[in-house]
VMD Tcl script that builds the backbone (N, CA, C; Angstrom):
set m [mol new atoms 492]
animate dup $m
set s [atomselect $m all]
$s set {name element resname resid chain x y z} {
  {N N UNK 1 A 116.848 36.902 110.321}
  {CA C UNK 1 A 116.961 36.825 108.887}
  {C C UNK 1 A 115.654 37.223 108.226}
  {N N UNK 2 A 114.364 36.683 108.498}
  {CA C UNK 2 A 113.094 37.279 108.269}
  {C C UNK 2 A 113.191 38.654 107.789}
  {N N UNK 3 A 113.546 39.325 109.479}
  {CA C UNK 3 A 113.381 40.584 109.724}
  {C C UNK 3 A 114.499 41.093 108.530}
  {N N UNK 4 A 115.279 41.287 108.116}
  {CA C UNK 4 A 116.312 41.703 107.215}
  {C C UNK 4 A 115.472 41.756 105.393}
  {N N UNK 5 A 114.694 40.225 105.223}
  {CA C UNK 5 A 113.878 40.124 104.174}
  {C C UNK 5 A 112.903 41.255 104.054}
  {N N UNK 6 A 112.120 41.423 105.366}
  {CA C UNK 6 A 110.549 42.170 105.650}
  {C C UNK 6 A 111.388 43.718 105.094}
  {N N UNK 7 A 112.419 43.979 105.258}
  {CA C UNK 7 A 112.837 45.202 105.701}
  {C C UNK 7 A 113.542 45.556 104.257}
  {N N UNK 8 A 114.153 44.552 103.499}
  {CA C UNK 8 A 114.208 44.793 102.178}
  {C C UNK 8 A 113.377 45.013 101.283}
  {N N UNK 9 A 112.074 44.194 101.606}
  {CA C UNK 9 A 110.879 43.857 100.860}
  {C C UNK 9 A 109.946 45.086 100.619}
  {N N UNK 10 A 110.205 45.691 102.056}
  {CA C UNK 10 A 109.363 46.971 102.502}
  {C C UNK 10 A 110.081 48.116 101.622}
  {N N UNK 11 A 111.469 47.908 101.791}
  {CA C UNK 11 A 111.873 49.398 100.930}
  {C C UNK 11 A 112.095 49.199 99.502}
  {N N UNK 12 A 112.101 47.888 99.033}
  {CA C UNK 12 A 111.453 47.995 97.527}
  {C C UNK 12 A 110.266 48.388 97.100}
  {N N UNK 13 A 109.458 47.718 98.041}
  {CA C UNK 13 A 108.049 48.403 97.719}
  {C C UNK 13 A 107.918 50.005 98.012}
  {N N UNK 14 A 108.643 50.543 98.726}
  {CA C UNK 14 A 108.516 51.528 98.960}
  {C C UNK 14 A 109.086 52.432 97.579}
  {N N UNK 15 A 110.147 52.000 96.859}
  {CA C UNK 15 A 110.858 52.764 96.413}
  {C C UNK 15 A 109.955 52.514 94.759}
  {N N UNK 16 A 109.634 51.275 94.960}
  {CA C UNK 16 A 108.363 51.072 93.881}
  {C C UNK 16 A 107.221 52.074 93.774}
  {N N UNK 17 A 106.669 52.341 94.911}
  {CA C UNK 17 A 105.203 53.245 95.358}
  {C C UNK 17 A 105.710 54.774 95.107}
  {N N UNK 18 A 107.218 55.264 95.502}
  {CA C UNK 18 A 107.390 56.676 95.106}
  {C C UNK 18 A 107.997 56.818 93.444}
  {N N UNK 19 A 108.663 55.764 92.831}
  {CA C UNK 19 A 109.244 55.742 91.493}
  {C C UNK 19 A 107.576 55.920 90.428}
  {N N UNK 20 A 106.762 55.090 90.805}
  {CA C UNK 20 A 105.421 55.451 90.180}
  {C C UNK 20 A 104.705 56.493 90.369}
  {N N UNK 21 A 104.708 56.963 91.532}
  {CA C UNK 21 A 104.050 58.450 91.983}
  {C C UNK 21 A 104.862 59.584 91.152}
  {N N UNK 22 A 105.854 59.571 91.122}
  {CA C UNK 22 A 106.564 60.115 90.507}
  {C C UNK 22 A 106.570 60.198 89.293}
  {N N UNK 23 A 106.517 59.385 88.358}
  {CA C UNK 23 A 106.515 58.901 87.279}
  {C C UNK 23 A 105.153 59.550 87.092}
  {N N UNK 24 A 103.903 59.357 86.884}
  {CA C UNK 24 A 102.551 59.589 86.644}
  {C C UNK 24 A 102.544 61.183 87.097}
  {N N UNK 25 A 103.190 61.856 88.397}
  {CA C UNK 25 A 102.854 62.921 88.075}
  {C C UNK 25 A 103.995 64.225 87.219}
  {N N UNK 26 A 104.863 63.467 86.338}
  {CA C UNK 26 A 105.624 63.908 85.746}
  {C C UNK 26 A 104.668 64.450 84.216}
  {N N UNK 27 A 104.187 62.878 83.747}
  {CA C UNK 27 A 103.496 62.713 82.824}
  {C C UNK 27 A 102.577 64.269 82.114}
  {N N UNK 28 A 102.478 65.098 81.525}
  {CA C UNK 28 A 101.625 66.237 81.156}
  {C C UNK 28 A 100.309 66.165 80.385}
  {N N UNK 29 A 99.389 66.721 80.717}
  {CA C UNK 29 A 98.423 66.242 79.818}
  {C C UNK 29 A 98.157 67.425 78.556}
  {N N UNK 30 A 98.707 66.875 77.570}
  {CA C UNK 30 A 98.739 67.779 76.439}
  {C C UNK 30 A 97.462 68.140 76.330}
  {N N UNK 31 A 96.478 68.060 76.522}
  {CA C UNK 31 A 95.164 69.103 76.188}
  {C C UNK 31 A 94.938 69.806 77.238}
  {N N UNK 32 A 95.444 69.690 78.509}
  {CA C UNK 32 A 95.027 70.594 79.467}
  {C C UNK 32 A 94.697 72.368 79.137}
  {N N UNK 33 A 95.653 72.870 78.261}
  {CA C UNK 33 A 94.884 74.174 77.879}
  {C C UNK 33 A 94.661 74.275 76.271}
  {N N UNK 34 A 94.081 73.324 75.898}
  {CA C UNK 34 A 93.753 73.156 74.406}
  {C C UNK 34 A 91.716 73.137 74.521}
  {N N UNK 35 A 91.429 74.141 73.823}
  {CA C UNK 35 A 89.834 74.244 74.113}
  {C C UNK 35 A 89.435 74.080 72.288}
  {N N UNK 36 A 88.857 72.788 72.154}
  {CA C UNK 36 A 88.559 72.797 71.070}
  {C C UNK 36 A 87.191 73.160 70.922}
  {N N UNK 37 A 86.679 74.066 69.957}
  {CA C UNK 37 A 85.226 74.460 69.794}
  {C C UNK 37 A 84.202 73.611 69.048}
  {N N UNK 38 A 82.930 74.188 69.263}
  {CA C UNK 38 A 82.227 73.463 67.975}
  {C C UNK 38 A 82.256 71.775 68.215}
  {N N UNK 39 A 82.114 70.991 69.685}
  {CA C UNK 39 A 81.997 69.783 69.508}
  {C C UNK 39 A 82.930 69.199 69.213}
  {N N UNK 40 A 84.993 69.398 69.222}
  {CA C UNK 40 A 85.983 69.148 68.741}
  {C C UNK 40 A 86.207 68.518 70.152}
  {N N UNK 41 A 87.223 67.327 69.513}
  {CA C UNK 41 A 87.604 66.990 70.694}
  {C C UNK 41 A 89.241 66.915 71.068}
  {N N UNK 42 A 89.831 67.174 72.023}
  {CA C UNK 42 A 91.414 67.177 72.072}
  {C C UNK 42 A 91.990 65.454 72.558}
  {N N UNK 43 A 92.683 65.448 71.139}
  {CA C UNK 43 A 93.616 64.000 71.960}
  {C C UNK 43 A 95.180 64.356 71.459}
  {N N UNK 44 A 95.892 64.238 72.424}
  {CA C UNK 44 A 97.304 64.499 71.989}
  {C C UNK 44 A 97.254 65.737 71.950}
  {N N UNK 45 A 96.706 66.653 72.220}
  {CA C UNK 45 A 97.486 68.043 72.239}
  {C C UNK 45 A 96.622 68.572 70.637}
  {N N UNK 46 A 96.088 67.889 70.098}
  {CA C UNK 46 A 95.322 68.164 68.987}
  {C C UNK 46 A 93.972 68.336 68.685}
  {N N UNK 47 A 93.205 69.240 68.387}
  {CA C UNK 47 A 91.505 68.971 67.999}
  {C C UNK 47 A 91.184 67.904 66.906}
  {N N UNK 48 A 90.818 66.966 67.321}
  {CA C UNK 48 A 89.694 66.764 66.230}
  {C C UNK 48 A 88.596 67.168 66.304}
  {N N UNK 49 A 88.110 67.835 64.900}
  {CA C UNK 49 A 86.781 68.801 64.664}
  {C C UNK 49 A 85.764 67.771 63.884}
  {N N UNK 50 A 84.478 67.666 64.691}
  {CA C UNK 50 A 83.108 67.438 64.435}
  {C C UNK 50 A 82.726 67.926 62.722}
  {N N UNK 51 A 82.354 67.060 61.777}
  {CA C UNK 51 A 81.767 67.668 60.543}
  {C C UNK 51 A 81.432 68.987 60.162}
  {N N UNK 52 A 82.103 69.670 59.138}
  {CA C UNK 52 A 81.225 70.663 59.204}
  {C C UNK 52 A 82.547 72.045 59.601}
  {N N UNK 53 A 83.619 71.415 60.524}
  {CA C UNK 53 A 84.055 72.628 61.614}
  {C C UNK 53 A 85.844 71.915 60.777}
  {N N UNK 54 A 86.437 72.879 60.916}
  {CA C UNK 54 A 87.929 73.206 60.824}
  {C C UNK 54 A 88.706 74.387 61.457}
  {N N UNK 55 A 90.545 73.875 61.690}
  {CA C UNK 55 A 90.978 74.983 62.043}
  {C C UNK 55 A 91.812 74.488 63.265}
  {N N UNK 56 A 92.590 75.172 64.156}
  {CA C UNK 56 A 93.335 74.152 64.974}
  {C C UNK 56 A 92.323 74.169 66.574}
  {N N UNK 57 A 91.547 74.877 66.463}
  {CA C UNK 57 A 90.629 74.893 67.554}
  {C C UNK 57 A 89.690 74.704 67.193}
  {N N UNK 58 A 89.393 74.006 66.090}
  {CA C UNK 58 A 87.722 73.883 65.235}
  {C C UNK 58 A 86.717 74.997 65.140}
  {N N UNK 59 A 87.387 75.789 64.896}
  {CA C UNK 59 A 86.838 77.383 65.155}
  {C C UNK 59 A 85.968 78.221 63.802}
  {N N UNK 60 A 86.197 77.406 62.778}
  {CA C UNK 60 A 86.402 77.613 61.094}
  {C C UNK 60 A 84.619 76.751 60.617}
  {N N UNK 61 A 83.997 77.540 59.896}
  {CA C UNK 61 A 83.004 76.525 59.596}
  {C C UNK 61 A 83.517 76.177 58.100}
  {N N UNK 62 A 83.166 74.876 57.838}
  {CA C UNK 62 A 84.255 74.519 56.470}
  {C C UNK 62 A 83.577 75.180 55.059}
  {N N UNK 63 A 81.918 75.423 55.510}
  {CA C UNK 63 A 81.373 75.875 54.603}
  {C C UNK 63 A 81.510 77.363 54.130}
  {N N UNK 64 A 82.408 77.918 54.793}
  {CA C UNK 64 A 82.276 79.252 54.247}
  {C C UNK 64 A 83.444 79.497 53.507}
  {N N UNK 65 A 84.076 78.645 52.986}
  {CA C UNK 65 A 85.153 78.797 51.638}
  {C C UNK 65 A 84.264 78.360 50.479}
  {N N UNK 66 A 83.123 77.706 50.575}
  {CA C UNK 66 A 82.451 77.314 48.894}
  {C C UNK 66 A 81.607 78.836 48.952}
  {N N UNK 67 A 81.411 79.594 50.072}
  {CA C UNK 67 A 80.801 80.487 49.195}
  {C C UNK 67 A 81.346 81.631 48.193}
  {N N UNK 68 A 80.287 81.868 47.377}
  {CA C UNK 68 A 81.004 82.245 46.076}
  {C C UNK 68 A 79.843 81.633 44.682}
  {N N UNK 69 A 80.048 82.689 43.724}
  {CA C UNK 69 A 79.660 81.844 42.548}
  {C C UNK 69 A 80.714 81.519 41.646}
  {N N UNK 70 A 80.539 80.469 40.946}
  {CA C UNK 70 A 81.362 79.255 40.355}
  {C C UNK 70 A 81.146 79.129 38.599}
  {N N UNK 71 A 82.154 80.345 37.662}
  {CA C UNK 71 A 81.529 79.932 37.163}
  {C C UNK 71 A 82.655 78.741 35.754}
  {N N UNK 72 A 81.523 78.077 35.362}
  {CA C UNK 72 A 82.664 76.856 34.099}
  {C C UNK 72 A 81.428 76.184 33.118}
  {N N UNK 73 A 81.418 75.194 32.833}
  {CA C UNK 73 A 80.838 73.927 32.101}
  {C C UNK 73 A 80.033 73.230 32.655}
  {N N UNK 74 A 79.639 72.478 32.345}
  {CA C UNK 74 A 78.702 71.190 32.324}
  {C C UNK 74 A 78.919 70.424 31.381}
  {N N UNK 75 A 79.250 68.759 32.069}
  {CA C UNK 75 A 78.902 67.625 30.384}
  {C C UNK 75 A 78.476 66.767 30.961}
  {N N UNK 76 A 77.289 66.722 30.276}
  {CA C UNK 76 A 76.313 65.471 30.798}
  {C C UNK 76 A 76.003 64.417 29.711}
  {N N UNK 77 A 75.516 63.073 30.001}
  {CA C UNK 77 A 74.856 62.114 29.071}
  {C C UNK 77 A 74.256 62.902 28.050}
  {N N UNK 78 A 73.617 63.426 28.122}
  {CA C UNK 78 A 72.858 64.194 26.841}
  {C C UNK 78 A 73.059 66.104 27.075}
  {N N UNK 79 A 74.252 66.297 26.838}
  {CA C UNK 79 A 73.940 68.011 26.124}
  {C C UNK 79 A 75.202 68.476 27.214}
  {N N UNK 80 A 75.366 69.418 26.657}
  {CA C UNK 80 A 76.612 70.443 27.438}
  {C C UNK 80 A 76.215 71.777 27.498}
  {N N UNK 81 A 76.924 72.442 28.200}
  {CA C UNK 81 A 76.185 73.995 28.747}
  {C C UNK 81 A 77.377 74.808 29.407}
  {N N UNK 82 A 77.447 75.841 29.597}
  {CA C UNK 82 A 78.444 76.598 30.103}
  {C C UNK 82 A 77.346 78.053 30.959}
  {N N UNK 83 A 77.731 77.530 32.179}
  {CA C UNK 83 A 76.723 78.445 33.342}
  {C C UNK 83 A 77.147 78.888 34.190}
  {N N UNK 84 A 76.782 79.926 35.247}
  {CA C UNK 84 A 77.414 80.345 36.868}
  {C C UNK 84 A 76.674 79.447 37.952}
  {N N UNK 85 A 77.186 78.750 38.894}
  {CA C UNK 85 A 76.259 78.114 40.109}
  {C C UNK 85 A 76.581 79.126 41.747}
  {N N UNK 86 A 75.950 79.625 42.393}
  {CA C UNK 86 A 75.910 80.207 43.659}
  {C C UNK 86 A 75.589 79.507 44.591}
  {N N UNK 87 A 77.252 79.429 45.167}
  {CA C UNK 87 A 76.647 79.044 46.708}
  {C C UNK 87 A 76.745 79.772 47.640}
  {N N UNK 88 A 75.689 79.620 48.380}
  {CA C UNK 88 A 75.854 80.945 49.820}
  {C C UNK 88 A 75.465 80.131 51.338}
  {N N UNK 89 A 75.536 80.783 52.298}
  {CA C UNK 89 A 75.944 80.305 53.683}
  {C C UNK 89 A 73.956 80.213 53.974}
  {N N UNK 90 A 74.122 78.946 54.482}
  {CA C UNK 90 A 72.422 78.643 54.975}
  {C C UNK 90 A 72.391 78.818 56.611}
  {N N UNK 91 A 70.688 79.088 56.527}
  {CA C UNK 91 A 71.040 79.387 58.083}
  {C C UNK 91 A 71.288 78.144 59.368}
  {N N UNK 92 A 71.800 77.304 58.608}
  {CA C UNK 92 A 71.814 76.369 59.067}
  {C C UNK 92 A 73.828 76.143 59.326}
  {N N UNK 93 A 74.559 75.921 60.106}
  {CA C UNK 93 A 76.004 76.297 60.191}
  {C C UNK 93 A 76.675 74.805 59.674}
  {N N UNK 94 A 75.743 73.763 59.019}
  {CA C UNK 94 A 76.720 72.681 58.547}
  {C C UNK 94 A 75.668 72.773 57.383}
  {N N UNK 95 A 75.083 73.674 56.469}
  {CA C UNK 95 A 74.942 73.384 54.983}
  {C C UNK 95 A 74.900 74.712 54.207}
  {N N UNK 96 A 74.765 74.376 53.104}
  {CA C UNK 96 A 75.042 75.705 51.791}
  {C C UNK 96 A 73.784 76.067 51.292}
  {N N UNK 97 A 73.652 76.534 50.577}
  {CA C UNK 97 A 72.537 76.702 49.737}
  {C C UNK 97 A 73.037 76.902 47.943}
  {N N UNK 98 A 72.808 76.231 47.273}
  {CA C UNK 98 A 73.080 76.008 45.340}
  {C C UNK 98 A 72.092 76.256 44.933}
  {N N UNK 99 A 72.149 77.601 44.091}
  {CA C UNK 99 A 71.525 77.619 43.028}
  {C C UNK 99 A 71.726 77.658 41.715}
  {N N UNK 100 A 70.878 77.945 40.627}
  {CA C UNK 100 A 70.902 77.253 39.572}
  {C C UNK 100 A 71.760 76.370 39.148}
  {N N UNK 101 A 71.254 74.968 40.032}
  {CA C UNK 101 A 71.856 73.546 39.284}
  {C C UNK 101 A 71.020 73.385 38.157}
  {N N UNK 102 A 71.979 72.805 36.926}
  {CA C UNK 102 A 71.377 72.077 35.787}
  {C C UNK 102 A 71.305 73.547 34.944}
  {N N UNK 103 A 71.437 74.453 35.646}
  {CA C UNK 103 A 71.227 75.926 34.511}
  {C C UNK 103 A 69.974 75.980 34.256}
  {N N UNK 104 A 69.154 75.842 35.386}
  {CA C UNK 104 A 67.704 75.768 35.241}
  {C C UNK 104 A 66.678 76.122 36.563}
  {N N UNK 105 A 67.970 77.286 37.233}
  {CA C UNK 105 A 67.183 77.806 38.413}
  {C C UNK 105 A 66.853 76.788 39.403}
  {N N UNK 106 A 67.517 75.304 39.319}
  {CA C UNK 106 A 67.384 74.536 40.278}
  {C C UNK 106 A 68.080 74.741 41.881}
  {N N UNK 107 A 67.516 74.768 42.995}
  {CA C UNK 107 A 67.857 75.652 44.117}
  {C C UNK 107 A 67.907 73.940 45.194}
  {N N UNK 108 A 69.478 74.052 45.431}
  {CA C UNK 108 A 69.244 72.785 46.481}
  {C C UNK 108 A 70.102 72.881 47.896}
  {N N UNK 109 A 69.547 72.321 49.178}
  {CA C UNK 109 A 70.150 72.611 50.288}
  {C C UNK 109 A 71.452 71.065 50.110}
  {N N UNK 110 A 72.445 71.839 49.987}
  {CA C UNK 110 A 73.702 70.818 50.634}
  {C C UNK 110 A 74.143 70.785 51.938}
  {N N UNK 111 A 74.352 69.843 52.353}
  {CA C UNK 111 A 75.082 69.293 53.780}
  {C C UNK 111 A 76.315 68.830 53.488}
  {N N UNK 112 A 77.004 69.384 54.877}
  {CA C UNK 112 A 78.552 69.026 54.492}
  {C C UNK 112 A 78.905 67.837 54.851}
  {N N UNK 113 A 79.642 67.362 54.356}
  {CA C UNK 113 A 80.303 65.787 54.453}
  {C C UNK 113 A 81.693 65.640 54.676}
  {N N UNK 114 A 82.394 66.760 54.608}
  {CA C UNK 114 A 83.873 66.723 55.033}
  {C C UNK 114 A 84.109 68.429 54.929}
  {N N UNK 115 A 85.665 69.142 55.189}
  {CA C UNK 115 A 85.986 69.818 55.472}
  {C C UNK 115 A 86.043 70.432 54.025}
  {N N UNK 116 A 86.020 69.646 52.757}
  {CA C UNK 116 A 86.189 69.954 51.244}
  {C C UNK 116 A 85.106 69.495 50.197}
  {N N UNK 117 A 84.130 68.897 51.030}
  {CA C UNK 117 A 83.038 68.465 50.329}
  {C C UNK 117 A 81.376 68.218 50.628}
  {N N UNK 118 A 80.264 68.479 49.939}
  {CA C UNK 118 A 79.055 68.154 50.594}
  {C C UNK 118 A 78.472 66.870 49.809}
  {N N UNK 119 A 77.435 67.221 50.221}
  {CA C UNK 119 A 76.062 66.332 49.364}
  {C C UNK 119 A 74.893 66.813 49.412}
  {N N UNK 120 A 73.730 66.319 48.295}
  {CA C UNK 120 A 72.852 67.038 48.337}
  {C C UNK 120 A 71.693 66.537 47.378}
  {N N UNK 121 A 70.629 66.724 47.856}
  {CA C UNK 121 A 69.229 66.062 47.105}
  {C C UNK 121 A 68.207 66.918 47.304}
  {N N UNK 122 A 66.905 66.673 45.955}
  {CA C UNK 122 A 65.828 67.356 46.636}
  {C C UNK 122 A 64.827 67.173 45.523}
  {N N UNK 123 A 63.965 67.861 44.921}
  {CA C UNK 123 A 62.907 67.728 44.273}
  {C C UNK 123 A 62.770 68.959 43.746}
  {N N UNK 124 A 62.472 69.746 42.642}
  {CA C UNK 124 A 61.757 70.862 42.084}
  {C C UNK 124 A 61.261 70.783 40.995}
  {N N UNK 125 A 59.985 71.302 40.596}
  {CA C UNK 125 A 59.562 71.361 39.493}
  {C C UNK 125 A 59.498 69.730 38.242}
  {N N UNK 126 A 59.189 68.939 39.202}
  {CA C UNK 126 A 59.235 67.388 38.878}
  {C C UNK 126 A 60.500 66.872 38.678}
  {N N UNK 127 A 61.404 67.800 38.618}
  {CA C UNK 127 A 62.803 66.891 38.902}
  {C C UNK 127 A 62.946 66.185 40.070}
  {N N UNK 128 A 63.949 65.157 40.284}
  {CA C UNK 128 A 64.349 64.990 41.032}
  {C C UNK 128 A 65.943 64.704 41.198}
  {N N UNK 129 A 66.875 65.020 42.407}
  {CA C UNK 129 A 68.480 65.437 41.723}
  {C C UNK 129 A 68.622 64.944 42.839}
  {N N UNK 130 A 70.397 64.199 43.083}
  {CA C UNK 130 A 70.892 63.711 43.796}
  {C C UNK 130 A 72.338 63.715 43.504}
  {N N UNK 131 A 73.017 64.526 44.574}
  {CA C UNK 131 A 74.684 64.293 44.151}
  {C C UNK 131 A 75.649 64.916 45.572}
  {N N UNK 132 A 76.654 65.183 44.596}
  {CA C UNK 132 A 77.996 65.642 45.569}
  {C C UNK 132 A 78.477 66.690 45.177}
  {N N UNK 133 A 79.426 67.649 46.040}
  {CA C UNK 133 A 80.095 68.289 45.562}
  {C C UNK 133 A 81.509 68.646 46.425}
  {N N UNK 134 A 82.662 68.794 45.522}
  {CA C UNK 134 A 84.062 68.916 46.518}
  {C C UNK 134 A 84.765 70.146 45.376}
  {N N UNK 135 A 85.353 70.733 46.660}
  {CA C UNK 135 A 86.196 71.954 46.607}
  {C C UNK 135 A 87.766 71.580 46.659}
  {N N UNK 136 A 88.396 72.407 45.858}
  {CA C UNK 136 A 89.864 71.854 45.560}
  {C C UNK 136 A 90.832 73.670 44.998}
  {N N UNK 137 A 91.012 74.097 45.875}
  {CA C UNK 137 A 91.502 75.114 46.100}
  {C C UNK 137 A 90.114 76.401 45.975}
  {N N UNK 138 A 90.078 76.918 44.271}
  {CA C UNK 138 A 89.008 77.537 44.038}
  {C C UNK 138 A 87.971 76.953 43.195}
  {N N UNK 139 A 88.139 75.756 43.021}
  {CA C UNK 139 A 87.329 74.868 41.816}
  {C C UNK 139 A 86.763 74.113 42.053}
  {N N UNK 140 A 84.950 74.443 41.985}
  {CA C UNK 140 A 84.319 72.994 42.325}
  {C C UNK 140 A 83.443 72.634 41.546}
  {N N UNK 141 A 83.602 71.318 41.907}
  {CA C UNK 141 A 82.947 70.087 41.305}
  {C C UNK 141 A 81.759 69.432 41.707}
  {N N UNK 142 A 80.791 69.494 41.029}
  {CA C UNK 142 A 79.617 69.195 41.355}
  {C C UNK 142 A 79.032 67.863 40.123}
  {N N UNK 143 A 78.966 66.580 41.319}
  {CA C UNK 143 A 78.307 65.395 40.168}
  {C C UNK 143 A 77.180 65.001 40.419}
  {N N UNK 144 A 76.035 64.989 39.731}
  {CA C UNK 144 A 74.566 65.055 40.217}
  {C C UNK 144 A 73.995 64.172 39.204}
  {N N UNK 145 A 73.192 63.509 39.486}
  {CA C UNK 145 A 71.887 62.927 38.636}
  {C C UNK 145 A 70.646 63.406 38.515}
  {N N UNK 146 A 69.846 63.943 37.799}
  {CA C UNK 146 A 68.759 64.709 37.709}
  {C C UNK 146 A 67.607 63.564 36.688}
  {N N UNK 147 A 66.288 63.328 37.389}
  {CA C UNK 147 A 65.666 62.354 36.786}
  {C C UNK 147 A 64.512 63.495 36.719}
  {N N UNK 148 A 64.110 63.040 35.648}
  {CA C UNK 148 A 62.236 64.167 35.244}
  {C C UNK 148 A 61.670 63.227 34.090}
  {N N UNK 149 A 60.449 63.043 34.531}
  {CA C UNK 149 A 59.435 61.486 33.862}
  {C C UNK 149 A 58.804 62.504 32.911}
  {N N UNK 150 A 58.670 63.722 33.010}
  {CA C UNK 150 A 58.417 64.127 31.672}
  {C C UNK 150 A 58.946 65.171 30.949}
  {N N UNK 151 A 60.370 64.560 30.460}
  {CA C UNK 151 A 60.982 64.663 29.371}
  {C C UNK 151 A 61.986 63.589 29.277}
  {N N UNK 152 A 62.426 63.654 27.916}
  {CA C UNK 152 A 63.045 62.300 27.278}
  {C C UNK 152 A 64.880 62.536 26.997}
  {N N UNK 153 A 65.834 62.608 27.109}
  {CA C UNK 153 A 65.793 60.879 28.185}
  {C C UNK 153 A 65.087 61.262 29.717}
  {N N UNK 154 A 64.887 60.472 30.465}
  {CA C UNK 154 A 64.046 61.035 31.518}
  {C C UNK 154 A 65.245 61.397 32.581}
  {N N UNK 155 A 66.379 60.720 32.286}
  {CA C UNK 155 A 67.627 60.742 33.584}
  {C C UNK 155 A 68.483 61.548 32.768}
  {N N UNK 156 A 69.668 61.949 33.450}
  {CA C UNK 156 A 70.655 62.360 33.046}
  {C C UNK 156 A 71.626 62.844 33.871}
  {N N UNK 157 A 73.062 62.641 33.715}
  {CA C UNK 157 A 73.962 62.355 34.736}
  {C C UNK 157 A 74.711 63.394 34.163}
  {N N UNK 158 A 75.525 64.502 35.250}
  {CA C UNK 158 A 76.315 65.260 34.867}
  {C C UNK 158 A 77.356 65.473 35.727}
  {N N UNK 159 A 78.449 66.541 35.179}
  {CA C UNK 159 A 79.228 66.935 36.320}
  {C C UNK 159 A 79.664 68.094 35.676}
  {N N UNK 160 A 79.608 69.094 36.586}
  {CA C UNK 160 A 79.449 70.842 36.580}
  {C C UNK 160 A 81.108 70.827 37.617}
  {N N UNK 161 A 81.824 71.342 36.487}
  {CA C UNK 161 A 83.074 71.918 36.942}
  {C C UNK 161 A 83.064 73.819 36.651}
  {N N UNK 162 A 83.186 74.481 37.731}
  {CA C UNK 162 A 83.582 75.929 38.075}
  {C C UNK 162 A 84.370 76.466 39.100}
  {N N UNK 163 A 85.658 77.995 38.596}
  {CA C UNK 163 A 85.473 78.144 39.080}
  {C C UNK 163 A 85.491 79.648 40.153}
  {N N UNK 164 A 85.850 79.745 41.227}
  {CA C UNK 164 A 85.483 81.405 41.840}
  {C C UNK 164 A 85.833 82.442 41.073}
}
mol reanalyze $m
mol bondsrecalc $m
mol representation Tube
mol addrep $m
């Protein structure tokens, strides 16, 4: 009677050990020929792309749809303006280069922050500026604070809508 148990016991386990072997090498690994670029990584059969990178192989740098000049408005705390802003490709492959922010030949390096948007700070000519900017088909939006201790008001907060 043992022997009858051992011998059942054995070919369950057995039929256990090939139903799993089986099973696992059925299984496919959806990224096996998925090569995501640019630091992307594949889960599910999908890239996710590293900052900066888009596309279904992360192949796309996100920054090269803002280039272009932009042109629209400005309305800030104190005064309004209607100007062109240029952005162009830096040699750097995750930032832009903006110029004339504020309509005053202000020149600033942005870094990207998503696939539709950067950020960006810097210093010139005793200013000092700090902001964002996001893209929304051909229209972007740029919201910045610009502080200068000598002139009055000394701050001033804007947002520069243009666009291609």
């Amino acid at each position: 009677m043992k022997s009858v148990k051992h011998i059942a016991l054995s070919a369950l386990l057995t039929v256990g050990a090939f139903g799993t072997v089986l099973y696992t090498s059925c299984t496919k690994d959806e990224c096996k020929d998925v090569v995501c670029q640019n630091g992307g990584t594949c889960n599910g059969g999908t890239c996710t792309c590293t900052t900066g990178y888009e596309g279904t192989n992360c192949e796309t740098k996100s920054r090269d749809k803002f280039v272009g000049v932009y042109t629209g408005s400005e309305i800030c705390t104190v005064g309004t303006d209607n100007y062109s802003i240029t952005m162009s490709a830096n040699s750097d492959a995750l930032k832009l280069t903006m110029t004339n922010l504020y309509n005053d030949a202000i020149t600033a390096t942005c870094s990207m922050a998503a696939t539709d948007s950067f950020s960006f700070s810097g210093t010139q000519g005793g200013a000092t500026f700090t902001g964002t900017g996001r893209l929304v088909t051909n229209t972007l939006t740029v919201r910045y604070t610009i502080t200068n201790p000598s002139v009055t008001p000394s701050v001033n907060s804007c947002v520069f809508t243009g666009t291609k």
